[in-house]
C-alpha positions in Angstrom: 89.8 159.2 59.2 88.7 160.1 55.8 91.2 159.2 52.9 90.9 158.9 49.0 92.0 155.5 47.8 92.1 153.1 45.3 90.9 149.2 45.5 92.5 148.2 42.1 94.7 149.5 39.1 93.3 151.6 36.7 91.5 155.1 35.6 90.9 158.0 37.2 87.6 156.9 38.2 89.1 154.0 40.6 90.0 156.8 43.3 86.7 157.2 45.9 87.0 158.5 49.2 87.1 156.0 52.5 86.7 156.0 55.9 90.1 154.1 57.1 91.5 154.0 60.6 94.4 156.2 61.6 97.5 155.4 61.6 99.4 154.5 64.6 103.0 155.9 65.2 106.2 153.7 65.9 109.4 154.9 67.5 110.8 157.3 65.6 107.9 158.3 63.8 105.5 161.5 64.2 102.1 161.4 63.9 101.3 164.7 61.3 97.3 166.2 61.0 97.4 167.0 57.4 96.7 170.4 56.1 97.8 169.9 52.6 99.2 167.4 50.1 100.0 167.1 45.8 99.7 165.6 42.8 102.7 164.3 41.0 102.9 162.0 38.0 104.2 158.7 39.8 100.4 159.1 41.2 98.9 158.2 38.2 101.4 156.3 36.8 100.9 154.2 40.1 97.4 154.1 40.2 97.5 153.2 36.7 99.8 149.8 36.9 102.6 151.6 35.6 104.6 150.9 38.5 103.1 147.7 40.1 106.5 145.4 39.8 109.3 148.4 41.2 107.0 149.7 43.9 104.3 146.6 45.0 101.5 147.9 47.2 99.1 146.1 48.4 95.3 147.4 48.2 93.3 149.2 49.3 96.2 152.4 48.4 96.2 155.6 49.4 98.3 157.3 47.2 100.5 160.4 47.8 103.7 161.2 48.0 103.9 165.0 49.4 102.9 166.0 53.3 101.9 169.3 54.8 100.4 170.0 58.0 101.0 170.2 62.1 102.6 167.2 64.4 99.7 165.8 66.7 101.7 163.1 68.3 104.9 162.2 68.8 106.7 158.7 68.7 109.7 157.4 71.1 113.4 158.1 70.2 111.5 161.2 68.5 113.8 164.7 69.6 113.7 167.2 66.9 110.0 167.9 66.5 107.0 168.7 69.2 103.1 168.5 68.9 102.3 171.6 67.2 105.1 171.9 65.2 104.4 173.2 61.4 106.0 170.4 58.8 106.6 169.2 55.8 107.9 166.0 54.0 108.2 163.8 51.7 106.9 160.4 53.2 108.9 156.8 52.7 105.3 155.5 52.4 104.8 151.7 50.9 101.1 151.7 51.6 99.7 154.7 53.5 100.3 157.9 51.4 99.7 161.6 51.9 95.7 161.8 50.5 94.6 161.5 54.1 93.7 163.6 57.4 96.6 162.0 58.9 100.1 160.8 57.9 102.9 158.5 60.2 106.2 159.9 58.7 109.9 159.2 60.1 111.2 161.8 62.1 114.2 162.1 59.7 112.1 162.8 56.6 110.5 166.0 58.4 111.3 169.7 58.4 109.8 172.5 60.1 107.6 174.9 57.4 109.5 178.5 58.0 106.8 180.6 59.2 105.7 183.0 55.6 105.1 180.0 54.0 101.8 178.4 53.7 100.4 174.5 54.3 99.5 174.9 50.4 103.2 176.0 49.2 105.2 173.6 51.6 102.9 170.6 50.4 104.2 171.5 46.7 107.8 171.2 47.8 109.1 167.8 48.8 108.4 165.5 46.1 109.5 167.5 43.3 111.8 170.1 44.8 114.0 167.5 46.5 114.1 165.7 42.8 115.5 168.8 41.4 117.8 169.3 44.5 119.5 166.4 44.1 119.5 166.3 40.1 121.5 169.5 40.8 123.0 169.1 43.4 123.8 165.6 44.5 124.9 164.3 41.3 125.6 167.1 38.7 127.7 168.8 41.9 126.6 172.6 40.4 128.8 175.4 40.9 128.5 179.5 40.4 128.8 180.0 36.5 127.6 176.6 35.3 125.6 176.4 32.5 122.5 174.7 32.9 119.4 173.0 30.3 116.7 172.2 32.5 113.4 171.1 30.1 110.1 171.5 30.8 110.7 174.6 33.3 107.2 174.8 33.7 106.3 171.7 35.6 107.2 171.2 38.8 110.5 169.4 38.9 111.2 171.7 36.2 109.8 175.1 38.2 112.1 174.0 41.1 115.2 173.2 39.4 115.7 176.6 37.8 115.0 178.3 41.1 117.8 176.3 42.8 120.3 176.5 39.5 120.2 180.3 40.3 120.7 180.2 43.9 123.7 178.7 42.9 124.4 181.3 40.6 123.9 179.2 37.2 123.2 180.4 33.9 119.8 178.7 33.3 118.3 177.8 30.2 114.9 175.9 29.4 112.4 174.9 27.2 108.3 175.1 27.4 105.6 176.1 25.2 105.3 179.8 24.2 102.6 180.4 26.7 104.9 180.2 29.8 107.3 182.3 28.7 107.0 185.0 30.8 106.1 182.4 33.9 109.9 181.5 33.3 111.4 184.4 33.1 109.9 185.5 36.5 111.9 182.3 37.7 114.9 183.3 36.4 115.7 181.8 33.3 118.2 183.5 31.5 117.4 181.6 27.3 113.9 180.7 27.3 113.6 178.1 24.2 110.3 177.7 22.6 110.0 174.2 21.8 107.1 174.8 19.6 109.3 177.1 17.6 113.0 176.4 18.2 115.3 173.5 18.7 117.5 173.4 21.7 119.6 171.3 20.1 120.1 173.7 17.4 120.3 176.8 19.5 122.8 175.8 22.8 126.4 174.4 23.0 129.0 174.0 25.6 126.5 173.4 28.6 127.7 171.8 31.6 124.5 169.7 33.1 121.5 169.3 31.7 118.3 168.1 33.5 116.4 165.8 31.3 112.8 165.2 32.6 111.0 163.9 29.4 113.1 160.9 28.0 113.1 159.9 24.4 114.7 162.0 21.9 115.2 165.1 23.4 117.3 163.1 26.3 119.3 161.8 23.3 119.5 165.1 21.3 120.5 166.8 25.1 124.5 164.6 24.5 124.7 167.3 21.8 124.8 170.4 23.5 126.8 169.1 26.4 130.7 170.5 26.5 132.9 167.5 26.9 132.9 166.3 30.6 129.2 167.3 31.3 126.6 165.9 33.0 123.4 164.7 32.4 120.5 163.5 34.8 117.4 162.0 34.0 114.1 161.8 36.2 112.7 159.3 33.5 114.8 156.8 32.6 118.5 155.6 32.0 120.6 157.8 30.0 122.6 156.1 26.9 125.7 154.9 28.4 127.4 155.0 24.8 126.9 158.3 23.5 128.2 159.4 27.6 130.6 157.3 27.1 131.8 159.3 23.7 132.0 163.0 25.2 133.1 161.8 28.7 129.6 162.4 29.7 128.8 161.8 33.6 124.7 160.6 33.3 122.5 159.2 35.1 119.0 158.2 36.1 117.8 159.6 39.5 115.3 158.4 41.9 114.8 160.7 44.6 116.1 159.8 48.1 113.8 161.7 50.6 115.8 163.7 53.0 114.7 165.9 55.3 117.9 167.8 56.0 117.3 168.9 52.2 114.2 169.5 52.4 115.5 172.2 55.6 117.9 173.7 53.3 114.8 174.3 50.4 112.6 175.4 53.4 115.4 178.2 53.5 115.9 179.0 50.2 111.5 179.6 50.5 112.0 181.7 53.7 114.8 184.2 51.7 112.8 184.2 48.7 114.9 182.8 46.4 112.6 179.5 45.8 108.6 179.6 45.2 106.3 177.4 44.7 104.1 178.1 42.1 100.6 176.8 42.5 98.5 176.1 39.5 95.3 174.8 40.7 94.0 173.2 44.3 91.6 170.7 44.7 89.6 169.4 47.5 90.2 166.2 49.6 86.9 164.9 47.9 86.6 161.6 45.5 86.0 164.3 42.5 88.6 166.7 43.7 91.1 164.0 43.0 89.9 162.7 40.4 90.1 166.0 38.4 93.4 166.9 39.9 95.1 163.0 38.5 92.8 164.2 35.0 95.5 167.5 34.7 98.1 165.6 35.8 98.4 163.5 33.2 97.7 166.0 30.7 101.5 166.6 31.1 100.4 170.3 30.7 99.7 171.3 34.2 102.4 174.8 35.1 103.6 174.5 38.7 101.6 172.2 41.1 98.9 170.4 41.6 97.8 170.7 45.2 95.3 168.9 47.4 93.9 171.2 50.5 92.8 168.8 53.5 92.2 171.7 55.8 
């Protein structure tokens, strides 16, 4: 099967396509014919070394965490899923990821793709929408009339995470640049903060949760505008346990858990309409359709997601 791999750590340019044999299925696995898959940043950041002592591959890598397409084959001990189901998921791979024409995925990490939603729009979904389900869900425990800081709204944990905050009913605010503005309010956020132009810190108080998923100082300025007995959850790195120690903070650093009776409940939120996923640009399953696509990536400026079409 053709795949897009890499053979050592480094640049964009070390991804080149492959012919590499299919996998074969064990019990409890099904054997998916990909349609689509994504980019998201722990691509590059593995590809780059970032990552080589918590998550050691071995080469040659086929990265890709994100799956999209139809079951081929099915495994033993395998119940819930048939050969030409529609599914999507977000793999437990260690070596064999998603930039491939076939995946071997655990039954229990799949979900079935409700039928007005698209190979391209489910394969945006898992990585970064069950991040922001269980930022929100799982560990901040959101209610109706929460007030919520989600930052970056633009990118794709971000994009997520306000869609699912106002399923529950939250008061959503976020920051992004001035140009996606109006791509948030379509979302639903109710204070759309400029970063270029305003201060959260400044301009919020009294939040319950905040959804931190760029680190540094604005994860330490986010204590600030947290009412006493808030939470905080970070997709980056480990919160300051002092200053949550000060307010009565609950924070945390997540790192997801696939699931794939989640990933069912956000395949229903996309089936009522009250969760999209916003495409920004597709690429090709091609050695310089992946190569551009890890290039946007790590601009950091990408809105929505990257996708990769296989089929």
């Amino acid at each position: 099967m053709k795949a897009v791999i890499i053979d050592q750590y480094g640049s964009a340019e070390q991804l080149h396509e492959a012919e590499v044999e299919k996998p074969e299925i064990e019990s409890g696995q099904v054997l998916v014919e990909m349609h689509a898959t994504s980019v998201n940043p722990i691509d590059w950041k593995l590809r780059e070394g970032y990552l080589k002592e918590m998550l050691p591959f071995e080469f040659p890598i086929i990265l890709g965490w994100d799956a999209a397409g139809i079951v081929k084959e099915i495994g033993s001990d395998v119940s819930g899923f048939q050969p030409g189901d529609r599914v999507f998921a977000r793999p437990a791979t260690t070596r064999n990821g998603t930039y491939a024409e076939y995946a071997a995925i655990d039954e229990k990490l799949l979900a079935k793709i409700p039928e007005n939603i698209s190979f391209e729009e489910a394969a945006a979904v898992p990585l970064a929408g069950l991040t922001a389900w269980q930022c929100l869900v799982d560990f901040a425990e959101i209610k109706e009339g929460d007030k919520v800081l989600i930052h970056a709204g633009s990118g794709g944990v971000g994009s997520f995470g306000i869609q699912i905050a106002k399923s529950f009913g939250a008061y959503v605010a976020s920051t992004a640049s001035g140009k996606n503005e109006d791509f948030l309010k379509v979302l639903g956020v109710d204070r759309f903060i400029n970063y270029q132009e305003e201060d959260f810190a400044d301009a919020l108080e009294d939040y319950d949760i905040v959804v931190d998923t760029l680190g540094g100082d604005i994860q330490k300025k986010s204590f600030d505008i947290l009412k006493e007995g808030g939470k905080l959850v970070s997709v980056v790195g480990e919160p300051d346990k002092e200053l949550a120690s000060k307010k009565q903070i609950k924070s945390g650093s997540l790192w997801l858990n696939p699931d794939g009776n989640q990933l069912a409940e956000l395949g229903k939120l996309m089936k009522d309409g009250k969760l999209d996923a916003t495409i920004g640009r597709t690429f090709p399953l091609t050695t310089e359709g992946v190569r551009e696509a890890h290039k946007l990536s790590e601009t950091n400026h990408a809105r929505g997601k990257i996708v990769i079409k296989i089929r």
